[in-house]
N, C-alpha and C positions, 0 to 999 in steps of 0.2 A: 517546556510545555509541549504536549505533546497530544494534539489534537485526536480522539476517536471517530471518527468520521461513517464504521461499520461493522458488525460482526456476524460474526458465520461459526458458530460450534465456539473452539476454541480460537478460531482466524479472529486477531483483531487489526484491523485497516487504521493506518495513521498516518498523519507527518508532522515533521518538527517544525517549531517555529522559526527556528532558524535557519530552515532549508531555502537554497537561495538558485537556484536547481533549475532547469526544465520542471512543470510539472509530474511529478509523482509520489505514489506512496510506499509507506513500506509495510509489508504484514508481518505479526507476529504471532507468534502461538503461544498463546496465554498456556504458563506453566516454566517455560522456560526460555533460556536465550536462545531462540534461535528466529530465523526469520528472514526476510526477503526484500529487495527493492525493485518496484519495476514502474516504468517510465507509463505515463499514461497515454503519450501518442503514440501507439503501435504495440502497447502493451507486450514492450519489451522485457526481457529480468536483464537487468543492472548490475544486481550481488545476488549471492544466495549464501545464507549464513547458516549453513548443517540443515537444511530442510531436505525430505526425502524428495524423489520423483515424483512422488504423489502428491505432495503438501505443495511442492512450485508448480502442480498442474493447477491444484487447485485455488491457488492464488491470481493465477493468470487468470484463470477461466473467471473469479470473482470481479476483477479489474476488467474485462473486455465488456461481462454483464452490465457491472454498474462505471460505466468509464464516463460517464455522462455528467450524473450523481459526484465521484470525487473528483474531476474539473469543477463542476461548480462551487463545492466545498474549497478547492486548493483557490482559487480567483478570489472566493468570498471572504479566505482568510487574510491572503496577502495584497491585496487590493488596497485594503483599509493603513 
C-alpha cells in the first residue's frame, strides 16, 4: 500500500506502509521509475533514483512547502 498523500504535475508524494523510518516521503514521477526520498526533518534527499537536477529541486522545494501537511499525514498514518 502505498499511501498518495500529494501531487504537483507529474510529482506524486508517497510513503509505504511499511516504512518504519524517521519520517519521510518519497516522490515519484508518474510515467516512470524514477524518484526520490527525502527525510522530512530538514528536508534532506536520502536517494535519488535517476531524477534530474531539476526534478530533486523540485521535490525538495515541494517537501519544505508542504512539510507540515506530510508530518501530519505520516503520524496519522502510523499512529493508528
Amino acid at each position: 500500500m502505498m499511501p498518495v498523500i500529494d501531487r504537483d504535475g507529474p510529482f506524486r508524494v508517497l510513503f509505504y506502509a511499511n516504512d518504519n523510518e524517521p519520517p519521510h516521503v518519497h516522490i515519484v514521477v508518474k510515467g516512470g521509475n524514477r524518484g526520490c526520498k527525502i527525510w522530512l526533518n530538514g528536508a534532506d534527499l536520502s536517494r535519488n533514483d535517476h531524477l534530474t537536477i531539476q526534478e530533486v529541486k523540485k521535490s525538495i522545494d515541494m517537501v519544505k512547502e508542504n512539510r507540515d501537511k506530510y508530518l501530519e499525514a505520516w503520524h496519522g498514518f502510523f499512529s493508528d
